[in-house]
C-alpha positions in Angstrom: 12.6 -6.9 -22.2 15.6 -7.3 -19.8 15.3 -6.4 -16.7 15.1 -2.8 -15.3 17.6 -3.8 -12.1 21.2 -4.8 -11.9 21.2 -8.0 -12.3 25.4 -8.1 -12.6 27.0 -11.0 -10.1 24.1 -13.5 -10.2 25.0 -17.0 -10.7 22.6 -20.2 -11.9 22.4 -23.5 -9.9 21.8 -26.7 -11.2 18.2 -26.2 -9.4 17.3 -23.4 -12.0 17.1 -20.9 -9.2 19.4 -17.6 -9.5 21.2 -16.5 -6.6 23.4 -13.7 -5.7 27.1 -13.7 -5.4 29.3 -13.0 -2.5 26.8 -12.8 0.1 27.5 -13.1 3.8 26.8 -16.9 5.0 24.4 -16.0 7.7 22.6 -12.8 9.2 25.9 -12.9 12.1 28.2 -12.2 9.6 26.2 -9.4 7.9 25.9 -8.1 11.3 29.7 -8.1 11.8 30.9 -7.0 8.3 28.9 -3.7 8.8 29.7 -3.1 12.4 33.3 -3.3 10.7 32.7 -0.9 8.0 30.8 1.5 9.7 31.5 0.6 13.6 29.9 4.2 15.0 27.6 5.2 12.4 24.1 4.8 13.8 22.3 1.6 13.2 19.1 1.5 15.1 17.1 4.9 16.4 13.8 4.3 18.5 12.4 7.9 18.2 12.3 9.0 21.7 14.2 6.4 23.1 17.8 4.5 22.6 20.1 5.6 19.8 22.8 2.4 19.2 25.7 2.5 16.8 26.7 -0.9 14.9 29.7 -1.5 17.4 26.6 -1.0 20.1 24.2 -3.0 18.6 26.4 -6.3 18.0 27.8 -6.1 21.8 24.5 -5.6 23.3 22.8 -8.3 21.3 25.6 -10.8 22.2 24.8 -10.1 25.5 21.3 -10.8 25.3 22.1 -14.0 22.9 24.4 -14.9 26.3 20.8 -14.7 28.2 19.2 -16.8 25.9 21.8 -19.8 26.1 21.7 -19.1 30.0 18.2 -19.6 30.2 18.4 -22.3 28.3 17.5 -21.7 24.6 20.2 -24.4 22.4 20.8 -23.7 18.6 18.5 -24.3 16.8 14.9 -24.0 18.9 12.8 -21.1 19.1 11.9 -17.7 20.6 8.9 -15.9 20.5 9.5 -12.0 20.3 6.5 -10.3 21.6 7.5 -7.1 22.0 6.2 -3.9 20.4 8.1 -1.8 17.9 11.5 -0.3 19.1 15.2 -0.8 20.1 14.1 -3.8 22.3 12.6 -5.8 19.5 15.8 -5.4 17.3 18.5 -6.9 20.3 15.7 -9.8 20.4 16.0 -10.2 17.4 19.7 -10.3 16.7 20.1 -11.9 19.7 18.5 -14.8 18.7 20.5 -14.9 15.2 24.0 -14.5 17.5 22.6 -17.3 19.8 21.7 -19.4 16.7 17.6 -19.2 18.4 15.1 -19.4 15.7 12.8 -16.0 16.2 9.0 -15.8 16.2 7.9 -12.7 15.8 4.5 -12.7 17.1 1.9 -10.3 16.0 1.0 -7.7 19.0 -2.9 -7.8 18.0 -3.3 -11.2 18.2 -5.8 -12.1 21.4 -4.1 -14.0 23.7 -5.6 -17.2 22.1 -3.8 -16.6 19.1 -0.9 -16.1 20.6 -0.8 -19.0 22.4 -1.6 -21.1 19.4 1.9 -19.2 17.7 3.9 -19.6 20.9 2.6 -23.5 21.5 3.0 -24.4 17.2 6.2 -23.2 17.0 7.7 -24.8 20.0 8.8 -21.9 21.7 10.7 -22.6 24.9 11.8 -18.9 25.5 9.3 -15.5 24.9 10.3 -12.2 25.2 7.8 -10.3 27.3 6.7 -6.9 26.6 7.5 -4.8 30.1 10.4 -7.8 31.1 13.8 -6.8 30.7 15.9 -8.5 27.8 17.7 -11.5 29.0 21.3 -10.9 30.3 24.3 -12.9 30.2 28.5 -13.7 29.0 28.5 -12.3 25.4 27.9 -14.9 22.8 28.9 -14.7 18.9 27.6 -17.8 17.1 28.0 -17.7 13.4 27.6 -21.2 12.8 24.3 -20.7 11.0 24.4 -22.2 7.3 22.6 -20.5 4.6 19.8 -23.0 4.6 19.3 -22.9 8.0 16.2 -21.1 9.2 16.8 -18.0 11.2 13.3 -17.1 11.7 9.7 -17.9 11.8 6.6 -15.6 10.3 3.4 -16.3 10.9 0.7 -15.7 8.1 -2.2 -13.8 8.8 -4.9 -15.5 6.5 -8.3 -14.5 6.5 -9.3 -18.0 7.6 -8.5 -20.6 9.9 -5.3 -21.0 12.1 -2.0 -18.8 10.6 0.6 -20.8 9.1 4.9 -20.2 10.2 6.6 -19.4 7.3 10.4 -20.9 7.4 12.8 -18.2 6.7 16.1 -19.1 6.3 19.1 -17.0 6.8 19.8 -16.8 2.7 16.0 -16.1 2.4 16.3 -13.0 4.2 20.0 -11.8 2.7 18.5 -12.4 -0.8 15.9 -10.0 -0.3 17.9 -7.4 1.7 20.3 -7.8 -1.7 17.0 -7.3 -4.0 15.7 -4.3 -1.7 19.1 -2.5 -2.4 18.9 -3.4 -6.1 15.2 -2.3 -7.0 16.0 1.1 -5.1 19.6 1.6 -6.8 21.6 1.9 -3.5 25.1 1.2 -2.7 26.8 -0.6 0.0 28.2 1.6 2.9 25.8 4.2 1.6 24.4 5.9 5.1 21.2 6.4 4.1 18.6 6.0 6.8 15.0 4.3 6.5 11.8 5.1 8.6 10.0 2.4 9.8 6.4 2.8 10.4 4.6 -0.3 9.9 5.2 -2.8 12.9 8.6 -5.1 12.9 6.6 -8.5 13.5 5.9 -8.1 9.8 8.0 -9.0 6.7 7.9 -5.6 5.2 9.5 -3.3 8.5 11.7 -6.2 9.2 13.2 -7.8 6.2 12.8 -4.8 3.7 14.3 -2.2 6.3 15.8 -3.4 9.4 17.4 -6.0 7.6 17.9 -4.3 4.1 19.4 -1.5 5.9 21.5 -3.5 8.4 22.8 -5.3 5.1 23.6 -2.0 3.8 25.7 -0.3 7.1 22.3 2.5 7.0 20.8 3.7 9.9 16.5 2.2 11.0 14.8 4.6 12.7 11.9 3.3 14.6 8.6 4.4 15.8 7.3 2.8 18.7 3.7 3.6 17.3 2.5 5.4 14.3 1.2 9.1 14.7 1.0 11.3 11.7 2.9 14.2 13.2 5.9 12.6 14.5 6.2 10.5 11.0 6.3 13.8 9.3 8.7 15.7 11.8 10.8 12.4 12.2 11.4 12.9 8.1 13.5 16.1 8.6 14.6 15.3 12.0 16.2 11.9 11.2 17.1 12.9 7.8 14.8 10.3 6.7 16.3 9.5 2.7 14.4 6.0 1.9 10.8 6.5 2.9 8.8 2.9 3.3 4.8 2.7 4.1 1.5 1.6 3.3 -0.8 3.7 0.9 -2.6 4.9 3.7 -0.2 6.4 5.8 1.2 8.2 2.5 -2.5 9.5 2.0 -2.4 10.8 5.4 0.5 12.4 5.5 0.4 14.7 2.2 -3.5 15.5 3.6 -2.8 17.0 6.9 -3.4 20.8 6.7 0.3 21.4 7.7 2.1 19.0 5.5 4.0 21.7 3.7 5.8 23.1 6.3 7.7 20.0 6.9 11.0 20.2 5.3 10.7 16.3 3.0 13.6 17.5 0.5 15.6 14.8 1.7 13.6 12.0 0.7 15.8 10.2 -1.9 13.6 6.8 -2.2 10.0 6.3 -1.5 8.4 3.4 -1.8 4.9 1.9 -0.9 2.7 -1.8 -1.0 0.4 -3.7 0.7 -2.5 -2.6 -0.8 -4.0 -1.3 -3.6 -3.8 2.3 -4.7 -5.2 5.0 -6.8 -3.2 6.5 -9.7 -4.2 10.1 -8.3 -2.4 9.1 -4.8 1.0 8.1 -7.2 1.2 11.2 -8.6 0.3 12.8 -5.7 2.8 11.2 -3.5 5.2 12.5 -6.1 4.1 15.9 -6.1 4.3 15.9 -2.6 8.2 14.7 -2.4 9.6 16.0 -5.6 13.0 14.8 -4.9 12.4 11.1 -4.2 12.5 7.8 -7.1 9.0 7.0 -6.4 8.2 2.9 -6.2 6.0 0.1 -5.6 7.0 -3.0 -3.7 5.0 -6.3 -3.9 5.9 -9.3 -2.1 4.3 -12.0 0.5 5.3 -13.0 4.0 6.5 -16.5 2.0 8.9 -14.9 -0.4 10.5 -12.7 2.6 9.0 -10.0 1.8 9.8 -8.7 -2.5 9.1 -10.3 -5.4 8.4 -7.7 -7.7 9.3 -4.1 -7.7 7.7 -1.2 -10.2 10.2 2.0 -10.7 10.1 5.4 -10.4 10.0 5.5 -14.4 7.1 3.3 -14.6 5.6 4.2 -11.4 3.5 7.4 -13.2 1.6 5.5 -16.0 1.5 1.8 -14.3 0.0 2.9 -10.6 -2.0 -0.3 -11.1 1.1 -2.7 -11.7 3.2 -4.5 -8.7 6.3 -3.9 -11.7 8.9 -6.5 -12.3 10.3 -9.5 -10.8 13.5 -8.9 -8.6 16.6 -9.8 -10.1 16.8 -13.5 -9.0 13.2 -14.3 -8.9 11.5 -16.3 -11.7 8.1 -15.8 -12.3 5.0 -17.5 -14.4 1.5 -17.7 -14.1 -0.6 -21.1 -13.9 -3.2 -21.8 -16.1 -4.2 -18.8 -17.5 -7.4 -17.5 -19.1 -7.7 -18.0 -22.7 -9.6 -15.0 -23.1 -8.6 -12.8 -20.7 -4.7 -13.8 -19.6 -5.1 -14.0 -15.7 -3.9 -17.2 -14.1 -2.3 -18.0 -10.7 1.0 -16.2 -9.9 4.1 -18.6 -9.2 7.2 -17.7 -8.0 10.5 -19.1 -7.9 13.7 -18.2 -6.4 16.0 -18.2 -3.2 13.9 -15.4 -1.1 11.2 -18.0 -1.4 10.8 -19.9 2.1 11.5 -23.3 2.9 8.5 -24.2 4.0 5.5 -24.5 6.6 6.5 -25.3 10.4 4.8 -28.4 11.3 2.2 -28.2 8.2 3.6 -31.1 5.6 0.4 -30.9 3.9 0.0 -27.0 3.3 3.4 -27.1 2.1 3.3 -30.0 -0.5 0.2 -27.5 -1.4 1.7 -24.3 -2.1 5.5 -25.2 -2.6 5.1 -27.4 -5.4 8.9 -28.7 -7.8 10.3 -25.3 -6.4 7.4 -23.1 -7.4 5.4 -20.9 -4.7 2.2 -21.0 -5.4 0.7 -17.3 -4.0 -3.0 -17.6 -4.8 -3.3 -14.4 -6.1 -4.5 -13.9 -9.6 -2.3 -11.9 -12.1 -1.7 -10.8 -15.7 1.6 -10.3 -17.1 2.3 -8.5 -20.5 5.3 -9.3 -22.9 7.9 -6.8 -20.5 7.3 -8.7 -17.5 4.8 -6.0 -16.0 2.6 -7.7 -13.3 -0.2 -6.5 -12.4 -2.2 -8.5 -9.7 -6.1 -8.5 -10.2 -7.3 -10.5 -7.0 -7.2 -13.1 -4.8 -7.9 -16.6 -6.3 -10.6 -17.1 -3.9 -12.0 -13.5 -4.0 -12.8 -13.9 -7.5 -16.7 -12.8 -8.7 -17.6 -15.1 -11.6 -20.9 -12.8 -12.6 -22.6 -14.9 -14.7 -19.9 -16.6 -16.7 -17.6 -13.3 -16.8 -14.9 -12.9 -14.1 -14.7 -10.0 -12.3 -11.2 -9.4 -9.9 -12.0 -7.7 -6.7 -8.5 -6.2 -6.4 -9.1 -4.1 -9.9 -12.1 -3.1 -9.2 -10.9 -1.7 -5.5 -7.9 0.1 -7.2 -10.4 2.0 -9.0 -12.7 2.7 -6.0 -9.3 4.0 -4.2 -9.4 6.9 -6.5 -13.1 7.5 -6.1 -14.5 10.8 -4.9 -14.8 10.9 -0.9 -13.3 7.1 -0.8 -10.8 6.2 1.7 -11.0 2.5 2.2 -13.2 0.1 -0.6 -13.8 -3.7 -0.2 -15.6 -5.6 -3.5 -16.8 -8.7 -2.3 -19.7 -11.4 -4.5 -23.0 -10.8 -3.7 -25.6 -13.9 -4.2 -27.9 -13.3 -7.1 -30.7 -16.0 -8.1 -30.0 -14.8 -11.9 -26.5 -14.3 -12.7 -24.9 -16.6 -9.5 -22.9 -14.0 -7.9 -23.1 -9.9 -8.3 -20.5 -7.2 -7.5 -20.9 -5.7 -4.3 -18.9 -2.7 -3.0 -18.4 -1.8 0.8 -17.0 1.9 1.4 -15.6 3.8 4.1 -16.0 7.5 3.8 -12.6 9.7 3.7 -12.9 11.4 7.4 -15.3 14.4 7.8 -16.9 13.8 4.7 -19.8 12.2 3.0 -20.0 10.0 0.4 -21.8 10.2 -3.1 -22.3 7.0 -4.0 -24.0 7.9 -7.4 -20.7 10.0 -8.0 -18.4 6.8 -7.2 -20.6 4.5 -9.3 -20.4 7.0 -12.4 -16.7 7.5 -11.9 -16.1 3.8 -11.6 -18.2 3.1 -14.7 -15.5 5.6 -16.2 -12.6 3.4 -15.8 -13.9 -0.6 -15.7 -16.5 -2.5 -18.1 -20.0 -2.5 -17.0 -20.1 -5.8 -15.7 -17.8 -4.9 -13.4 -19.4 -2.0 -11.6 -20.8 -2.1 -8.1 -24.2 -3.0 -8.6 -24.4 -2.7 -4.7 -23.0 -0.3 -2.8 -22.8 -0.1 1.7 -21.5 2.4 3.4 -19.9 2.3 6.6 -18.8 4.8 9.4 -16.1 2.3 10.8 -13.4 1.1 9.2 -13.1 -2.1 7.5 -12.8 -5.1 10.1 -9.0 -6.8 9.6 -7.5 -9.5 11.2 -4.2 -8.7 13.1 -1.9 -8.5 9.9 -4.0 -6.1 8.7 -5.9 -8.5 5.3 -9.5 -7.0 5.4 -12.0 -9.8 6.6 -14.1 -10.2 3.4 -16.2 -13.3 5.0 -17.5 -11.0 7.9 -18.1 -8.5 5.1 -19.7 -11.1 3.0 -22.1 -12.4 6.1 -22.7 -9.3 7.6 -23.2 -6.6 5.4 -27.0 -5.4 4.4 -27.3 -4.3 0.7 -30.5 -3.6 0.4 -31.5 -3.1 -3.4 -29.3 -3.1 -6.0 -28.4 -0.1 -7.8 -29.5 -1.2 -11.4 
């Protein structure tokens, strides 16, 4: 099947890997061609705070770049942005780029152990303090930058061990602000304006709206912090067309007991990731906002954020798929199952990352002859549908049958009186490992967990039902980038007997 986007001006290198044509050279020149297209349409919004037009936002992050080079920081070494969401944390962020600094977002949960570890790994000789004022100085405009150079520096959150700085390059991130515009079917100059409500440090708020948007000439609107009320009276307010979130906060929103007296009729595009959802919170979501082209991004701090993308057409009957691979990604899966399909995802193309900072050996790992290898488990039919079924390592083998985690969670997210679900291997002397459920009760309710296994057993194979089930009051412990920490479940949850 070809693919569902607009793939038109996409040219082949010698490589193998597809890239877009006419992009800008570096994140400084997208910067400047939209502050020349749209020079006084709004750029950035912090809700509650400043309000900065493009011609604004390029003069005041040149100033700050000027700080940087007169506090020291030379082309090509590192800042550490530690600031929360908002105005602030986009000048640091430009003015790194227009300073030629690489930035390091650094998660704001992270103890101050891990953030030393992040500030000491990546060399950073300058940090942006959260109550400092931004550094001051002579404007300066550097956009010397090649495409291959790297502009920034994520960190990973794994589950275990120490996080790992992805090497984003300029053309890393300008590929996927190219891809974000494609999947979602806008135009350039369009001034459409995105809400972002998940935090900046990540790839998703910064590469798939600040940066898609700033690529675009749209407006960002940011909030500082996440409350349910002022995301749904920011929609109307900020004429919020291109809605981005987690499940959750979607979940949330149509559930408060006054959702329908905000006015969401301008929501053009919505789309959500990071986790799994239920098919009943798809169609949902598009009851709820019956004007929007309703999608599902899926993507990894190492390919700058998308990699595949499921439409508004398929979004209905495929709630359990991640869609299609962006138009200039490549995609395959290693040694799959003879019986059952499911092998390793790989991914290829020029939104994938260089690279590990100062970790050779993790990177001959996982970047191997120009393929990413993700580590999460997939299936993918003759259309290119992808649907991913589970972390390699979270994988249950129940006496010689696999069972994903992932699909069995999606299911549980649709469960009565479910509104988090973790499926993690429980030890069993007979079959080697069982499939054990942990469950957080949607808030002021109770759940039935003799309901949830019966409706579960309606949608998966019997092996693959919970054969124990825990509830728990609190939520599900996470490491700062919100991955759910399945080894703290594994170690410290009490099953007590199983349920058959």
């Amino acid at each position: 099947m070809a693919s569902p986007f607009d793939t038109s001006g996409i040219t082949t290198g010698s490589d193998g890997i597809r890239r877009y044509d006419g992009l800008p050279r570096n994140l400084v020149q997208m910067l400047r061609r939209s502050t020349e297209l749209v020079p006084t349409r709004e750029a950035v919004v912090e809700l509650g705070g400043a309000r900065l037009s493009y011609r604004q936002l390029l003069d005041a992050s040149a100033r700050v770049a000027g700080g940087l080079r007169a506090a020291g920081s030379a082309p090509g070494s590192r800042a550490a942005i530690r600031l929360s969401n908002g105005a602030d944390w986009v000048l640091a962020f430009f003015g790194c780029q227009l300073a030629g600094v690489v930035a390091v977002p650094v998660n704001t949960r992270l103890t101050d152990d891990e953030v030393r570890y992040v500030v000491e790994d990546s060399g950073a000789g300058f940090t942006f303090e959260p109550g400092a004022s931004l550094p001051d100085g002579d404007p300066v405009v550097d956009d010397s930058a090649g495409p291959d150079d790297v502009a920034a520096i994520f960190y990973t959150s794994g589950t275990t061990g120490f996080p790992k700085g992805a090497m984003t390059t300029h053309h890393n991130f300008l590929s996927n602000a190219e891809s974000a515009r494609r999947v979602i079917g806008m135009t350039q100059g369009e001034p459409t304006r995105t809400l972002v409500s998940v935090p900046l440090f990540h790839v998703t708020g910064c590469n798939s709206q600040l940066l898609a948007l700033t690529h675009l000439g749209g407006t960002t609107v940011v909030m500082p912090q996440f409350e349910v009320q002022a995301f749904l009276q920011a929609i109307a307010a900020e004429r919020i067309d291109n809605l981005v979130s987690v499940p959750a906060i979607f979940w949330l929103a149509i559930n408060q007991p006054n959702f329908a007296e905000h006015d969401v009729s301008v929501v053009r595009f919505l789309s959500y990731g990071g986790a799994p959802i239920a098919p009943e919170l798809v169609r949902s979501i598009m009851a709820a906002f019956p004007a929007a082209r309703v999608g599902n991004g899926f993507g990894l701090t190492e390919t700058s954020s998308l990699a595949t993308y499921l439409p508004h057409a398929w979004a209905a009957e495929n709630a359990d798929s991640v869609g299609f691979a962006v138009p200039v990604d490549d995609l395959r899966l290693r040694d799959p199952d003879s019986r059952s399909g499911v092998g390793e995802l790989l991914v290829r193309g020029p939104n994938v990352v260089k690279g590990y900072w100062n970790k050779a050996q993790a990177t001959a790992e996982t970047f191997v002859d120009g393929w990413l290898h993700t580590g999460d488990l997939a299936l993918m039919d003759d259309e290119g549908l992808v649907r991913i079924v589970d972390r390699a390592k979270d994988m249950i083998n129940r006496g010689g049958e696999n069972v994903y985690c992932v699909e069995v969670e999606n299911v549980l997210a649709g469960a009565p009186g479910v509104f988090e679900a973790a499926v993690v291997a429980v030890p069993d002397p007979m079959m080697g490992e069982k499939v054990g459920a942990v469950l957080v009760p949607v808030p002021g309710r109770q759940i039935d967990v003799d309901a949830v296994v019966s409706y579960t057993a309606e949608h998966l194979a019997e092996f693959k039902v919970p054969q124990y089930v825990a509830v728990r009051s609190e939520p599900l412990p996470r490491n700062p980038g919100g991955k759910v920490l399945k080894p703290v479940l594994r170690e410290k949850t009490v099953w007590g007997e199983p349920l058959r």
